[in-house]
C-alpha positions, -999 to 999 in steps of 0.1 A, spaced: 447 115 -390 419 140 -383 412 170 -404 403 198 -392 368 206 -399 363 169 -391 375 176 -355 355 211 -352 323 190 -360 325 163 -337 338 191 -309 305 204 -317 283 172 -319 300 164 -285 293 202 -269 255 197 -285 254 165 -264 264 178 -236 244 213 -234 215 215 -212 185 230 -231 156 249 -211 131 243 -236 137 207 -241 135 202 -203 105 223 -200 90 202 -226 97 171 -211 84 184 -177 50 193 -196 51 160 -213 50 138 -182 27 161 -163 2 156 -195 9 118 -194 5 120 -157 -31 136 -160 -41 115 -190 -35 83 -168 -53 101 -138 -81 111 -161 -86 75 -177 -87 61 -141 -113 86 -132 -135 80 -165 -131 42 -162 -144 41 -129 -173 67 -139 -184 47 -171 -183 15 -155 -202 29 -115 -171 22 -98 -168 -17 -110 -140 -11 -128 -110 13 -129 -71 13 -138 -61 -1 -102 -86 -29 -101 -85 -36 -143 -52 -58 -142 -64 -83 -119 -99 -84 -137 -76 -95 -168 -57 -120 -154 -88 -133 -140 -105 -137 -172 -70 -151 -193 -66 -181 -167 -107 -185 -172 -96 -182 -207 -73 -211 -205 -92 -233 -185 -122 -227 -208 -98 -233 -237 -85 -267 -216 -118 -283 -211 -142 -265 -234 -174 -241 -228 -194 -268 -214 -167 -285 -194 -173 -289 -158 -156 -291 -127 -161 -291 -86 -139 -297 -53 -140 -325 -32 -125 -335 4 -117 -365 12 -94 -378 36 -78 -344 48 -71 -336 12 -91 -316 -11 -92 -322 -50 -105 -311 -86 -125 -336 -102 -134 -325 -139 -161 -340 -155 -166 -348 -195 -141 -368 -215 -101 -365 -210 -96 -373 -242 -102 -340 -253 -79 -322 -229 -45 -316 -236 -30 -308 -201 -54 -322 -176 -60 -355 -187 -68 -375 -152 -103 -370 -137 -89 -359 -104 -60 -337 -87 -50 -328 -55 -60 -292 -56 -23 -284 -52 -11 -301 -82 9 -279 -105 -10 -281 -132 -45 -276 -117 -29 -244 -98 -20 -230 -132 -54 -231 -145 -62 -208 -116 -91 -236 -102 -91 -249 -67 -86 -235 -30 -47 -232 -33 -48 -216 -72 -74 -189 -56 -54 -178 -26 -24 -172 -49 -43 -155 -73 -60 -132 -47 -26 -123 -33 -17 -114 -69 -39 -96 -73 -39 -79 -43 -5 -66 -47 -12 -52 -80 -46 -34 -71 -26 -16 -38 2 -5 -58 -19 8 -84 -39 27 -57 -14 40 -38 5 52 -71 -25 66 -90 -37 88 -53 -5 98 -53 -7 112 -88 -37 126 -80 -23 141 -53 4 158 -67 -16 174 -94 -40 188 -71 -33 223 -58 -57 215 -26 -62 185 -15 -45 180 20 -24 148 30 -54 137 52 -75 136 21 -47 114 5 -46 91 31 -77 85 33 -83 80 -2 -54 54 0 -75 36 28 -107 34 12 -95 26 -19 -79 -2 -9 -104 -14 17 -128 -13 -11 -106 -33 -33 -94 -59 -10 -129 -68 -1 -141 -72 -36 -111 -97 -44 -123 -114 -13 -160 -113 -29 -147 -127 -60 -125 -153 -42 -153 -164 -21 -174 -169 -51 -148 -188 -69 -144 -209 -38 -183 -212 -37 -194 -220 -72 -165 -250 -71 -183 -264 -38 -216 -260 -45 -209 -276 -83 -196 -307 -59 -223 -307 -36 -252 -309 -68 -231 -333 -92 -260 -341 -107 -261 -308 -124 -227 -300 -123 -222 -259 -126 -199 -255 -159 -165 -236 -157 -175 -207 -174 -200 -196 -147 -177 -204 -118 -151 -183 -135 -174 -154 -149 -194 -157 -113 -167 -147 -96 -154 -122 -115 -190 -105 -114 -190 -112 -77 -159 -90 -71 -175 -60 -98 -206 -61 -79 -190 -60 -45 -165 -35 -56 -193 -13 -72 -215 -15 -42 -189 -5 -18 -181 24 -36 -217 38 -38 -217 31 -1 -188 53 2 -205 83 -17 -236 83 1 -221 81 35 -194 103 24 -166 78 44 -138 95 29 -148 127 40 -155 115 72 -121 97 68 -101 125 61 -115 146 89 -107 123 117 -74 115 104 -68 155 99 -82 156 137 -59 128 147 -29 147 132 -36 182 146 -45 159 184 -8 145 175 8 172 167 -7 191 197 1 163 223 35 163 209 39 198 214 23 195 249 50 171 257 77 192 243 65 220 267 64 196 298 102 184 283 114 222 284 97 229 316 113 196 330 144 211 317 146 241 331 134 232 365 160 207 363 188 230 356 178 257 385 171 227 409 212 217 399 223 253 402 208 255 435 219 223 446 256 236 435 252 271 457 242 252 485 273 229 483 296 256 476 284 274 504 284 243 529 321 237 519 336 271 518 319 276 554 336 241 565 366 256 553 365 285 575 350 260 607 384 241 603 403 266 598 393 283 629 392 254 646 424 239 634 447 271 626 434 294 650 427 329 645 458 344 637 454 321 606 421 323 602 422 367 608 453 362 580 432 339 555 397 358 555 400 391 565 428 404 546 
């Protein structure tokens, strides 16, 4: 059994649920905008502090970079030391110092595919995945974060955005390669001088600096030659050329059109008139005049 102020408060509770409230939704609108410019704002600051090295699209990667140096550093100590070798087609990651003291990589040498050498991030096929990682995160984070900036700007033009986009990402992409490359680098040239074997740590942090430097480079190459500007007005040019050649083409369409249709209708008159006077030929011809006097000139 229900009584009745019991029912009239949960009619209420459910009516409350279900009522939309203008303030709240305002609110929540000005919330997420505010959260929206705070993340926009820490990209821009990050990137500002650190001269372009570092900011929120190209900070993920930088972590995971440093936890799997972390782990491999953890694996085989500060001074540990490892370098890449080919031999017979195959390439593999010899670690120097004592096994004993590992917990995971306790052989001297892997085939740089192995499983567990791959999860340490070290060797050729641990660094291509990683760089595709990577990759993937820093263009979605560019695209998403130009598009935020985007949206709260009340002037910048989708040229602008697109061009961002591109330059962004070109910058990005060639400082993973950087830091790849390195990677690669410092693991070959610690093989090539085995005699002074490079230790982990500096392949790891090398690379990592590598790609900072690159990335930081780049993007003062980009403000002094202003390649986004530059950017945006050729792809703004490119769209207004489009745009104009497509309405060019619409034009020549109509005008095809239309010269088209009066070249039909003309075609039609002449028909009509060929066989309404082939008519009247036979009929003449065929009927004779009485018929032809009855038909035509009534």
């Amino acid at each position: 059994m229900v009584y009745p102020l019991a029912e009239q408060r949960m009619a209420q509770q459910h009516s409350a649920a279900h009522d939309v409230n203008p303030a709240q939704d305002e609110a929540i609108a000005v919330s997420l905008e505010a959260f929206a410019q705070a993340i926009v704002d820490a990209h821009q600051g990050m990137a500002l502090m650190t001269g372009g090295a570092l900011d929120l699209a190209t900070l993920p990667g930088t972590l995971l970079d440093s936890r799997s140096g972390h782990q491999l550093l953890k694996e085989i100590g500060i001074k540990g030391r490892y370098y890449t070798k080919i031999a017979n087609g195959k390439t593999y990651v010899i670690f120097k110092g004592y096994p004993a003291v590992r917990e995971v990589l306790k052989g001297t040498r892997y085939l740089s595919s192995s499983p567990k050498v791959v999860a340490f991030g070290i060797g050729p096929e641990a660094i291509r995945a990683g760089g595709r990682a990577n990759a993937i995160i820093m263009i979605t984070c560019y695209v998403a974060l130009d598009i935020m900036q985007f949206i709260m700007s009340d002037t910048q033009l989708y040229s602008e955005l697109f061009a961002n986009i591109i330059v962004d990402v070109a910058i990005g992409a060639v400082a993973i390669g950087a830091g790849m490359a390195a990677a690669a680098a410092g693991a070959l040239l610690a093989g090539a001088i085995t005699t002074v074997a490079i230790p982990a740590l500096a392949i790891t942090a090398g690379a990592i600096v590598v790609g900072m430097a690159v990335g930081m480079a780049l993007g003062q190459l980009d403000k002094m030659f202003g390649l986004r500007e530059k950017l945006s007005a050729a792809l703004r040019w490119t769209g207004e050329a489009v745009a104009r050649g497509l309405q060019k083409t619409g034009q020549v369409i109509r005008e095809a059109q239309v010269s088209m249709r009066q070249k039909v209708e003309e075609l039609e008159r002449r028909s009509n008139r060929f066989f309404y006077n082939l008519e009247r030929e036979t009929i003449w011809h065929f009927g004779g005049p009485d018929l032809y006097n009855q038909i035509y000139r009534r």
